[in-house]
VEXBA-209600 format. One record per atom (N, C-alpha, C): residue in three letters; atom name; x, y, z. Coordinates in nm, 4 decimals. Layout:
N
+------+------+----------+----------+----------+
: resn : name :        x :        y :        z :
+------+------+----------+----------+----------+
:  ALA :   CA :        X :        Y :        Z :
...
+------+------+----------+----------+----------+
END
This chain:
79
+------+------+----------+----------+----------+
: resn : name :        x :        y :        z :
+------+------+----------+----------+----------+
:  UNK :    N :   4.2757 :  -4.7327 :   0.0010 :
:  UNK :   CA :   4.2298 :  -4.7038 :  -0.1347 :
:  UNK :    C :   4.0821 :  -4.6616 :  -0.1349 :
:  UNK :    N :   4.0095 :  -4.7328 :  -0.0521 :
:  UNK :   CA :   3.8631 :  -4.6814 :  -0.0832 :
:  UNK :    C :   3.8224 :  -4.5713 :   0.0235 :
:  UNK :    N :   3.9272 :  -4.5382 :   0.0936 :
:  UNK :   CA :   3.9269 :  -4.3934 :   0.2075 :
:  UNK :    C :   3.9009 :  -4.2580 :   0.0853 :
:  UNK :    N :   4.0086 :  -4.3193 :   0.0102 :
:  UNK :   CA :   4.0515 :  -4.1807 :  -0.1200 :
:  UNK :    C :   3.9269 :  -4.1795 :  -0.2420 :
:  UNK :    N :   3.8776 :  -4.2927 :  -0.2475 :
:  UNK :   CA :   3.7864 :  -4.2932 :  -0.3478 :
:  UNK :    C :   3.6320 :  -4.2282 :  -0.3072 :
:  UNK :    N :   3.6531 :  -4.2753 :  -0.1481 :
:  UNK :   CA :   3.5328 :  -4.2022 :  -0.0982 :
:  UNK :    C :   3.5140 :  -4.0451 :  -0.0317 :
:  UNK :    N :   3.6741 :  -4.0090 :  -0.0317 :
:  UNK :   CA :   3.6721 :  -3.8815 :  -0.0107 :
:  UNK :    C :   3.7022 :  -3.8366 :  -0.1296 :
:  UNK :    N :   3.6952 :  -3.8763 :  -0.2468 :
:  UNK :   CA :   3.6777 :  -3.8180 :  -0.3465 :
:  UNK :    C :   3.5410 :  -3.7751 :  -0.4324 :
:  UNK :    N :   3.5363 :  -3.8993 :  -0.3634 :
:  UNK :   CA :   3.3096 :  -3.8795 :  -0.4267 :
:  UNK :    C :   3.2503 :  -3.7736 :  -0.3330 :
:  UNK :    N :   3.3115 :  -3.7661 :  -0.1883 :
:  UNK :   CA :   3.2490 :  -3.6529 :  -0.1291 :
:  UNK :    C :   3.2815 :  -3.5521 :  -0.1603 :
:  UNK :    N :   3.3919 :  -3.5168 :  -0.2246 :
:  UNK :   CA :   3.4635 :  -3.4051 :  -0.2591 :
:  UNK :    C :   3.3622 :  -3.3396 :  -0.3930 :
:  UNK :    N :   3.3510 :  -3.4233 :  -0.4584 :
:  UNK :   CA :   3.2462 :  -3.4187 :  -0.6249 :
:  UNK :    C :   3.1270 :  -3.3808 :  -0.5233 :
:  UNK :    N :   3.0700 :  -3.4518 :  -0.4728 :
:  UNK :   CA :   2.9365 :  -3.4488 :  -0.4448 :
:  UNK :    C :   2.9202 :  -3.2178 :  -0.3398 :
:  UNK :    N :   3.0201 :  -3.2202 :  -0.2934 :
:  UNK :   CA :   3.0012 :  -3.0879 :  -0.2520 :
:  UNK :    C :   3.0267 :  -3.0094 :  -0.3397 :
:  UNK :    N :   3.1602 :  -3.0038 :  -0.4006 :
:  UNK :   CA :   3.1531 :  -2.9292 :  -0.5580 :
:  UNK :    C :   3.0069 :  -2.9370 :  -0.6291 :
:  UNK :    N :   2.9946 :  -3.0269 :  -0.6747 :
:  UNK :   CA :   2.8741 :  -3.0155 :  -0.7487 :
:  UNK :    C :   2.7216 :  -2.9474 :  -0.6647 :
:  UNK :    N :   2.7473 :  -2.9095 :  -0.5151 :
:  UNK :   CA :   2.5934 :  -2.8767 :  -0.4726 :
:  UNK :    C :   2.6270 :  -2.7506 :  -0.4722 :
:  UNK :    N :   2.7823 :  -2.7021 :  -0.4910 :
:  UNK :   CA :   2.8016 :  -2.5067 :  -0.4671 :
:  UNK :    C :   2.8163 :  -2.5186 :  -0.5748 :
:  UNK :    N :   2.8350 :  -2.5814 :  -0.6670 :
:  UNK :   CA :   2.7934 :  -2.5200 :  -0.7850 :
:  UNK :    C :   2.6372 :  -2.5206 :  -0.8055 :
:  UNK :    N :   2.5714 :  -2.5578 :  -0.7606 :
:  UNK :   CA :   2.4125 :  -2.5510 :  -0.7633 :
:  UNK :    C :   2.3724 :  -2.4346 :  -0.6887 :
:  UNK :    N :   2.4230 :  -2.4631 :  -0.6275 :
:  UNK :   CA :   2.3876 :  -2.3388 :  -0.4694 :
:  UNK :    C :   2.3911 :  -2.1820 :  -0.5816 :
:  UNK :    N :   2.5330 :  -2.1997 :  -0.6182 :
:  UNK :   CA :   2.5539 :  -2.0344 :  -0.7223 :
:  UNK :    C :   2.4438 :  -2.0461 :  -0.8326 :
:  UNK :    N :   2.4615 :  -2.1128 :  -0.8763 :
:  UNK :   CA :   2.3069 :  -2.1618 :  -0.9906 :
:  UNK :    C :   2.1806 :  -2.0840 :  -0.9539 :
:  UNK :    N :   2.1438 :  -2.1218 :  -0.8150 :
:  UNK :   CA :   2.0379 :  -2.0990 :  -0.7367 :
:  UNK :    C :   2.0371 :  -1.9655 :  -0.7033 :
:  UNK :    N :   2.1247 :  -1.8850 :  -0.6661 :
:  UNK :   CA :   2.1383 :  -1.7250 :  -0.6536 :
:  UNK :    C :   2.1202 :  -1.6384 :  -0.7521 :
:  UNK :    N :   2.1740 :  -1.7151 :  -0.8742 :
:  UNK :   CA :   2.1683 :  -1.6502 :  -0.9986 :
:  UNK :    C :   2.0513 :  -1.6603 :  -1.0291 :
:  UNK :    N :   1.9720 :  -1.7618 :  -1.0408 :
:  UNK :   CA :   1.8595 :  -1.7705 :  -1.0533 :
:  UNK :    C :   1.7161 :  -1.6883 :  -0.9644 :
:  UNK :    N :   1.7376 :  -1.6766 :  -0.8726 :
:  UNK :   CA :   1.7029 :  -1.5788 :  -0.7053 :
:  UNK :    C :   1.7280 :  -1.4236 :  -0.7771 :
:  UNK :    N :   1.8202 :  -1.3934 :  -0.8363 :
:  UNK :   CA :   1.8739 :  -1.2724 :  -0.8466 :
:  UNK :    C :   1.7613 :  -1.2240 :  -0.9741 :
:  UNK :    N :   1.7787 :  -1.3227 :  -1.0566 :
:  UNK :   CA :   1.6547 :  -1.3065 :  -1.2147 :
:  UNK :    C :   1.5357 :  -1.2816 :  -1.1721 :
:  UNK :    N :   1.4412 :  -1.3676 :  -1.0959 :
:  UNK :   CA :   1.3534 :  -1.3711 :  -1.0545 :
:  UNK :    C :   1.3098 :  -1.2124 :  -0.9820 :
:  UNK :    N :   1.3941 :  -1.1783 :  -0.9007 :
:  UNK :   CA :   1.3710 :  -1.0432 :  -0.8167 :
:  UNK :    C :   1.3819 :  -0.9557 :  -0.9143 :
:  UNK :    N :   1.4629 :  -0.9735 :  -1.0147 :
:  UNK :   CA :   1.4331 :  -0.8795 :  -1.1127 :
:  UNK :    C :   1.3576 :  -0.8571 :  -1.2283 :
:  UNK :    N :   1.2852 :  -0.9851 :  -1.2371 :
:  UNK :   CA :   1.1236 :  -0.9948 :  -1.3088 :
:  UNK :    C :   1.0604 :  -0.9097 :  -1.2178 :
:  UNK :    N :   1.0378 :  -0.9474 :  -1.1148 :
:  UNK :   CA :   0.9434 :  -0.8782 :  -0.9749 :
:  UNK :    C :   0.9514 :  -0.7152 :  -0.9873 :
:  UNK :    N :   1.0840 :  -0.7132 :  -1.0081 :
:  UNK :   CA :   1.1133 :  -0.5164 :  -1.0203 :
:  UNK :    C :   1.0436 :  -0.4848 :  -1.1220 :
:  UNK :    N :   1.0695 :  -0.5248 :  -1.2668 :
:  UNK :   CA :   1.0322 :  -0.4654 :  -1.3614 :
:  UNK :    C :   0.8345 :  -0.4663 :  -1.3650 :
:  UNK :    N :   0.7622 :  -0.5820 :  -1.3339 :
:  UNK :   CA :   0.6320 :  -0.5726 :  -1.3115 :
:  UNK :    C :   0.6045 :  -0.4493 :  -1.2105 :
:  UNK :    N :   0.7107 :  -0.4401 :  -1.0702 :
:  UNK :   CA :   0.6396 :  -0.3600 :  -0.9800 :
:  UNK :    C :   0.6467 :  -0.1981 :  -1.0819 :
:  UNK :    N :   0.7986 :  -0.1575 :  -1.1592 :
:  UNK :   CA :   0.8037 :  -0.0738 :  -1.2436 :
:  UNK :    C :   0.7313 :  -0.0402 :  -1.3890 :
:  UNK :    N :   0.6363 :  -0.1388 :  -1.4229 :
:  UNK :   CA :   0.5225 :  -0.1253 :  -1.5153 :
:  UNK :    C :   0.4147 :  -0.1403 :  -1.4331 :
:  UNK :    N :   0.3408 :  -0.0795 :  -1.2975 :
:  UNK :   CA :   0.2729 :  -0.0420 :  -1.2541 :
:  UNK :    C :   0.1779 :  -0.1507 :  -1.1623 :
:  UNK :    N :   0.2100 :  -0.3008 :  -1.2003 :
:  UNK :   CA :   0.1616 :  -0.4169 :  -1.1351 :
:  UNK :    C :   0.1798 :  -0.4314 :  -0.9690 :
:  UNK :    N :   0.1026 :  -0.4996 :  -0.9263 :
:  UNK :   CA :   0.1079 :  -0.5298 :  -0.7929 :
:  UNK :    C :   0.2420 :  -0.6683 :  -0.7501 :
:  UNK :    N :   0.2937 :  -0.6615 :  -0.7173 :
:  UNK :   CA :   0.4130 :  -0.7708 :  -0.7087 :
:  UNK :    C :   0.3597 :  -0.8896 :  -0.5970 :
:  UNK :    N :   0.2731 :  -0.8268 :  -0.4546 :
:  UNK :   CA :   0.2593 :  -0.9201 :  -0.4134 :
:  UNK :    C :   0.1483 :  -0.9960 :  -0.4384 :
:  UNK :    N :   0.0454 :  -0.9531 :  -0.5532 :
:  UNK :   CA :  -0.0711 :  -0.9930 :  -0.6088 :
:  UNK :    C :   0.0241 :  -1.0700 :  -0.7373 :
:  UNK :    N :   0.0661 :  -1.0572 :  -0.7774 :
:  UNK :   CA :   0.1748 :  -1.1420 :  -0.8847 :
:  UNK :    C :   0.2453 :  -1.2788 :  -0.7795 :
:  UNK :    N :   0.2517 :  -1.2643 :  -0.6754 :
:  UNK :   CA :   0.3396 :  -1.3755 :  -0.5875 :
:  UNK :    C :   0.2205 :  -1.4361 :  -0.5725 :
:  UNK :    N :   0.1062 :  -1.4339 :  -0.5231 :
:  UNK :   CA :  -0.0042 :  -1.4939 :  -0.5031 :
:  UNK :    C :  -0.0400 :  -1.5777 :  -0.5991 :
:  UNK :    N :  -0.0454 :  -1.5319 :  -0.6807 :
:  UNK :   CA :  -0.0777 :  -1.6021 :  -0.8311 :
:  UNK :    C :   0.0121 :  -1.7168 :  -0.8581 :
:  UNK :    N :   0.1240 :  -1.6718 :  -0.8645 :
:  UNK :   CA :   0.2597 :  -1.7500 :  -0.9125 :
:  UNK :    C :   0.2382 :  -1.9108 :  -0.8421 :
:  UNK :    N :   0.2097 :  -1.8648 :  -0.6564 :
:  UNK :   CA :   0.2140 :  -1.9509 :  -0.5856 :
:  UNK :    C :   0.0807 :  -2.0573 :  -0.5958 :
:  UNK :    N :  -0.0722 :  -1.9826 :  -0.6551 :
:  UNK :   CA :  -0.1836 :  -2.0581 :  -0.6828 :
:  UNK :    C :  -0.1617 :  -2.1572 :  -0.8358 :
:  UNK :    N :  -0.1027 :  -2.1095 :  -0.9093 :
:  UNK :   CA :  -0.0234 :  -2.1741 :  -1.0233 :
:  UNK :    C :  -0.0090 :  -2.3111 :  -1.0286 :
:  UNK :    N :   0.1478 :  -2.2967 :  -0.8942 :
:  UNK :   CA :   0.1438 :  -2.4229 :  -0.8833 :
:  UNK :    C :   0.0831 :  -2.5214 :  -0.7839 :
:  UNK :    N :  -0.0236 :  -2.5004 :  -0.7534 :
:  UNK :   CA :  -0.0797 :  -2.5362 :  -0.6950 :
:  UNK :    C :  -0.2030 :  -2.6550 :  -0.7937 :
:  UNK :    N :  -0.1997 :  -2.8100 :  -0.7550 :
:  UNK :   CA :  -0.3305 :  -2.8560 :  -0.8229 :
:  UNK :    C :  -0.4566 :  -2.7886 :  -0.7840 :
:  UNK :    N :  -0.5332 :  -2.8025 :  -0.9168 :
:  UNK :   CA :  -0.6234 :  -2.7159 :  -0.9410 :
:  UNK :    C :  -0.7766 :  -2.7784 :  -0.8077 :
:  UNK :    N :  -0.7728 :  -2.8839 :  -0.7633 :
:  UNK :   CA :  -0.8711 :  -2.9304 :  -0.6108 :
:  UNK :    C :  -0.7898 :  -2.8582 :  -0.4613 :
:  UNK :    N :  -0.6300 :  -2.8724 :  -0.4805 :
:  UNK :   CA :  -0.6777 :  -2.7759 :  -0.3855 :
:  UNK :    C :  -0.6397 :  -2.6190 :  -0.3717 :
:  UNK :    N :  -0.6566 :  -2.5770 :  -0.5149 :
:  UNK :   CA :  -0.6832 :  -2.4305 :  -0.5269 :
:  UNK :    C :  -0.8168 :  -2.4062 :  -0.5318 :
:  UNK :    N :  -0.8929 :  -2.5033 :  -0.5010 :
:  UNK :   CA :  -1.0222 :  -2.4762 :  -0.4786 :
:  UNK :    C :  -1.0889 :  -2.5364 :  -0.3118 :
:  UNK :    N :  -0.9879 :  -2.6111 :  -0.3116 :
:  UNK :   CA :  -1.0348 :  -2.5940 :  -0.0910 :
:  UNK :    C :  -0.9651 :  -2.5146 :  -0.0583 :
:  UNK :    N :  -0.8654 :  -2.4294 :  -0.1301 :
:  UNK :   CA :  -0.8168 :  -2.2878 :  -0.0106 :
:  UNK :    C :  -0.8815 :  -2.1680 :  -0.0508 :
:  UNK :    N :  -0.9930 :  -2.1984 :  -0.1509 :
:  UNK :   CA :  -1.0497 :  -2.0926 :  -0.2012 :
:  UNK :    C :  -1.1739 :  -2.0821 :  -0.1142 :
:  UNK :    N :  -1.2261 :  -2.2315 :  -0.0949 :
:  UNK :   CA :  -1.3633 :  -2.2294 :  -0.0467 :
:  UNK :    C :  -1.2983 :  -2.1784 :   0.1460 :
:  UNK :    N :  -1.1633 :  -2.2361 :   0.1920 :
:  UNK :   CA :  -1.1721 :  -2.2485 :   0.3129 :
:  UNK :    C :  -1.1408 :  -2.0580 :   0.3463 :
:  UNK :    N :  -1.0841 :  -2.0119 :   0.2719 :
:  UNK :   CA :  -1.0861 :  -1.8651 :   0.2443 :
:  UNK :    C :  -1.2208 :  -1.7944 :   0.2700 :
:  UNK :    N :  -1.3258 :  -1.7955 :   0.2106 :
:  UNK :   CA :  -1.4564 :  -1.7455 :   0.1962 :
:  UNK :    C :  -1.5500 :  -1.8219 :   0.3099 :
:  UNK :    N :  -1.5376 :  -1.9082 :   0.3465 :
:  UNK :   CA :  -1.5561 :  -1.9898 :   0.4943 :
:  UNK :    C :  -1.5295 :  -1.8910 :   0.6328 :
:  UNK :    N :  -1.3552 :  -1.8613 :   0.6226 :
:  UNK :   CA :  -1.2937 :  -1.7509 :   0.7110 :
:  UNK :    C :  -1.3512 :  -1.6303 :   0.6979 :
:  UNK :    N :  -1.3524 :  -1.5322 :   0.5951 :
:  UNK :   CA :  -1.3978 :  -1.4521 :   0.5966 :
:  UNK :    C :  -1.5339 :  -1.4507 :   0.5767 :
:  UNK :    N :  -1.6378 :  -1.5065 :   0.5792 :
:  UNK :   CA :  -1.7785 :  -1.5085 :   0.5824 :
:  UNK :    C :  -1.8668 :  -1.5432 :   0.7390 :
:  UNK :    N :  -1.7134 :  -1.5840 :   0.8378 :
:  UNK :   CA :  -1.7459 :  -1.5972 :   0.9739 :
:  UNK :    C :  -1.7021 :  -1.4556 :   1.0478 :
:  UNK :    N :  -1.5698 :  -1.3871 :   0.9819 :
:  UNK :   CA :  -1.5315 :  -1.2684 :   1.0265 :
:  UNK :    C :  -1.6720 :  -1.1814 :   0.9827 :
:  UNK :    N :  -1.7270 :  -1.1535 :   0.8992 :
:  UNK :   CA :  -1.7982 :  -1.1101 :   0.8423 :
:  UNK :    C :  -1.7526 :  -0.9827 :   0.7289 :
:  UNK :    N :  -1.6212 :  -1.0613 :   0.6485 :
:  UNK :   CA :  -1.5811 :  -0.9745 :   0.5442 :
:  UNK :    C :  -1.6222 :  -1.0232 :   0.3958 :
:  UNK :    N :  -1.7620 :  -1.1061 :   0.4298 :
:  UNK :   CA :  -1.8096 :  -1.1128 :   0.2639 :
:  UNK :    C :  -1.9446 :  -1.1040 :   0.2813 :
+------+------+----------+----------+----------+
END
């Protein structure tokens, strides 16, 4: 009895992650097509990914990858 109950919860538990999984494509699929339409109103897409990604980023350490940024390039000598 608890063979069936537990291959039943595993059974739910994978159903329910492909149904996430398709969730997740659909969602993947929207996204790339925000990305199109900015790159098709004249925007930079991977200057838009940059952003997106500093976003979520807390705001201390969007400011040590800012400083360690200008650190790097101020030893290359590109500032």
């Amino acid at each position: 009895m608890t063979d069936t109950i537990a291959a039943d919860r595993l059974r739910l538990l994978i159903e329910r992650i492909e149904r996430l999984e398709e969730e997740k494509r659909g969602i993947a699929d929207d996204i790339k097509d925000v990305y199109g339409e900015a790159k098709s109103t004249g925007f930079d897409t991977k200057t838009i990914r940059q952003i997106v990604r500093l976003r979520k980023m807390e705001k201390h350490h969007r400011d040590e990858a800012a400083a360690l940024l200008e650190t790097y390039m101020q030893a290359l000598g590109l500032a």
